[in-house]
TORPA-4810 file (N, C-alpha, C, O; in nm, 3 decimals):
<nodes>
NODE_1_4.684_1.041_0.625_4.580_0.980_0.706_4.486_1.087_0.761_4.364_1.071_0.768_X
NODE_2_4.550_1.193_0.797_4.410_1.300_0.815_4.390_1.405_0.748_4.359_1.516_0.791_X
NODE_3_4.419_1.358_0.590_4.310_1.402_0.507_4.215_1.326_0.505_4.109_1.389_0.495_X
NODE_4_4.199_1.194_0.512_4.085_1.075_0.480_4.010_1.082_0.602_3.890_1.056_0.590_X
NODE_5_4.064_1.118_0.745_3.980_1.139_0.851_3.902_1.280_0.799_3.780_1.287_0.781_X
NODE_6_3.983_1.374_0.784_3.903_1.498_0.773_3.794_1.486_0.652_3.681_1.531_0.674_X
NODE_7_3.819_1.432_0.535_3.745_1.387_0.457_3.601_1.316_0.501_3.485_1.341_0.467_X
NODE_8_3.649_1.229_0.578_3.519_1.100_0.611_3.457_1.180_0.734_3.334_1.183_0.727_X
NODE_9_3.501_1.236_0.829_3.431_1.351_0.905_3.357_1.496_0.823_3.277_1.565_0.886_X
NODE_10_3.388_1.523_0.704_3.296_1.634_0.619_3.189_1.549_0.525_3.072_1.584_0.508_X
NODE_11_3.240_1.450_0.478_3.089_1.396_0.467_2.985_1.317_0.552_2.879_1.296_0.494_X
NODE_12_2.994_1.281_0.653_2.945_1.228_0.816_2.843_1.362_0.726_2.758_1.357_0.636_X
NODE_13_2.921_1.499_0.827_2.855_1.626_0.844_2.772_1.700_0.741_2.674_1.769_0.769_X
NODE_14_2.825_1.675_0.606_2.733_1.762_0.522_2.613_1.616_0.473_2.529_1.652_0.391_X
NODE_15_2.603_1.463_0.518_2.514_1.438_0.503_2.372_1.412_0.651_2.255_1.376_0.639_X
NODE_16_2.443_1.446_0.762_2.314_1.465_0.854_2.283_1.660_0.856_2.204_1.734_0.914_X
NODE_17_2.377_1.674_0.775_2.283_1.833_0.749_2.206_1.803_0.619_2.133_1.901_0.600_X
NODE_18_2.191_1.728_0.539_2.083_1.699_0.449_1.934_1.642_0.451_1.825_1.670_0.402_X
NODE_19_2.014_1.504_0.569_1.867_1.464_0.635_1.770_1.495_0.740_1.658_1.459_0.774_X
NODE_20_1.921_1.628_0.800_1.800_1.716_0.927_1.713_1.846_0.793_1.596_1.884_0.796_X
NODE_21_1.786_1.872_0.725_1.728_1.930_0.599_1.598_1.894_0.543_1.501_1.970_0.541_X
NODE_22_1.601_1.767_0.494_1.489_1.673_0.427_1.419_1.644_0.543_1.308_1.602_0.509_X
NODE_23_1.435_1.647_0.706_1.290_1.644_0.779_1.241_1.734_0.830_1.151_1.724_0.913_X
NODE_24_1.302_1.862_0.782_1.242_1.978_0.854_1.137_1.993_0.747_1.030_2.044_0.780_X
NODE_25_1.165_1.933_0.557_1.134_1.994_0.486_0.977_1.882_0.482_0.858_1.904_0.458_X
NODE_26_1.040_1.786_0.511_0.907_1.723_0.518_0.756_1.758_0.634_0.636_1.767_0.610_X
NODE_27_0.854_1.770_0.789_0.740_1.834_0.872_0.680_2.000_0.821_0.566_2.031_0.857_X
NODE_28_0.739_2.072_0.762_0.687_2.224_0.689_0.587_2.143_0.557_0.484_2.208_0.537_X
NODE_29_0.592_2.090_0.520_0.528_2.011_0.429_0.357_1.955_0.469_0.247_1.980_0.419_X
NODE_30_0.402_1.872_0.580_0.296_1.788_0.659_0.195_1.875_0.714_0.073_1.863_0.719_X
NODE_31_0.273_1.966_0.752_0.195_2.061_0.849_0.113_2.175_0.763_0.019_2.229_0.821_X
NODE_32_0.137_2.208_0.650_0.111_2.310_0.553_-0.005_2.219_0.463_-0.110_2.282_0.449_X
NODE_33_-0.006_2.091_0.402_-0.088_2.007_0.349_-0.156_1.910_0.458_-0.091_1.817_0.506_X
NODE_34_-0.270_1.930_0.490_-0.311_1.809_0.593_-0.291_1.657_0.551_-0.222_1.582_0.619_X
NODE_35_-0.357_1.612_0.428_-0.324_1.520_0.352_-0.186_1.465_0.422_-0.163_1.383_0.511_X
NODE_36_-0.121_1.534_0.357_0.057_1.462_0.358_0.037_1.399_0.498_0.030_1.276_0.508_X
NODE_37_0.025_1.500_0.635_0.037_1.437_0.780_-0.051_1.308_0.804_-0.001_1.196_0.815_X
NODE_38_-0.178_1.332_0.812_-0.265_1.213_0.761_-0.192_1.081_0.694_-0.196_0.966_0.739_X
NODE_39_-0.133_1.120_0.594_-0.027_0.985_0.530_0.077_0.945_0.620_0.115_0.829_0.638_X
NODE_40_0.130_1.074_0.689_0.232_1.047_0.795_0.233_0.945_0.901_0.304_0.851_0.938_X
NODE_41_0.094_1.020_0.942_0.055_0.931_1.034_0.037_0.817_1.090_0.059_0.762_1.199_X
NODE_42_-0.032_0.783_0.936_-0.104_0.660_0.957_0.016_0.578_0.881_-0.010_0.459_0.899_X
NODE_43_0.103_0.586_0.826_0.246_0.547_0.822_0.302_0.501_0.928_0.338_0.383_0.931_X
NODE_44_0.319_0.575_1.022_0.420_0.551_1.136_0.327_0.454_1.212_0.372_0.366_1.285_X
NODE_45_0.199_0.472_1.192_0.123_0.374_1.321_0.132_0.240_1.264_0.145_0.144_1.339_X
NODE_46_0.125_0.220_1.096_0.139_0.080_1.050_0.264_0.008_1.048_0.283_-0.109_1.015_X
NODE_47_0.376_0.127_1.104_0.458_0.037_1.109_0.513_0.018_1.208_0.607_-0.061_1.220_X
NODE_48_0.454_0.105_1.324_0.429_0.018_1.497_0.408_-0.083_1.504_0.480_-0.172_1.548_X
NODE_49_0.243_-0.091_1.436_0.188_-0.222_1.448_0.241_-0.372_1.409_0.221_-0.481_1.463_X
NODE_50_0.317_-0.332_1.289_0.373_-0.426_1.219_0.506_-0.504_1.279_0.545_-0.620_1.267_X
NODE_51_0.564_-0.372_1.359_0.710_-0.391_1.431_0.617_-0.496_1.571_0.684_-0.596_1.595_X
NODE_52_0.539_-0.491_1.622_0.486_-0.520_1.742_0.456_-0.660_1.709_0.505_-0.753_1.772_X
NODE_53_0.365_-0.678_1.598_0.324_-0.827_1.544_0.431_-0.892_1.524_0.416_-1.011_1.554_X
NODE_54_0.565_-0.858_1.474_0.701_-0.915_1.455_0.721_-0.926_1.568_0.775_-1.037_1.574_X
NODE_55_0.713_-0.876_1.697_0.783_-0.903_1.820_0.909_-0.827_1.833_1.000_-0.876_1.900_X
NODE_56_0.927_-0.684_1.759_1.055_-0.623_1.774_1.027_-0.481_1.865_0.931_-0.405_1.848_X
NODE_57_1.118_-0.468_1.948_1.105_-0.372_2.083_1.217_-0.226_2.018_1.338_-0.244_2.003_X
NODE_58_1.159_-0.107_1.991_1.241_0.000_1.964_1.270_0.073_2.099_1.341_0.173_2.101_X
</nodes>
C-alpha cells in the first residue's frame, strides 16, 4: 500500500512540475512575442465575459 501511495504522490509531483513548467514556458513566450500576449489577453477577457454572461462567479 505505500508503494501505490508513494507512487500516486510522484506522479501528483512530477505532473504540477510540468504544468508550472508549461506556464513559465508560455509567459517567457508571451512576453518575448507581443502577438502571443495580445492572444493571451484577449483570451482570458473572452472568457470572463463569457463566464459572466453564464452567471458563473470564480
Amino acid at each position: 500500500m505505500n508503494l501505490i501511495r508513494f507512487l500516486g504522490i510522484l506522479f501528483v509531483f512530477i505532473c504540477m512540475l510540468a504544468g508550472c513548467t508549461i506556464v513559465i514556458a508560455l509567459l517567457v513566450i508571451a512576453v518575448r512575442f507581443w502577438p502571443v500576449l495580445l492572444i493571451l489577453v484577449l483570451t482570458l477577457a473572452l472568457f470572463n465575459w463569457l463566464l459572466r454572461r453564464i452567471g458563473i462567479q470564480v
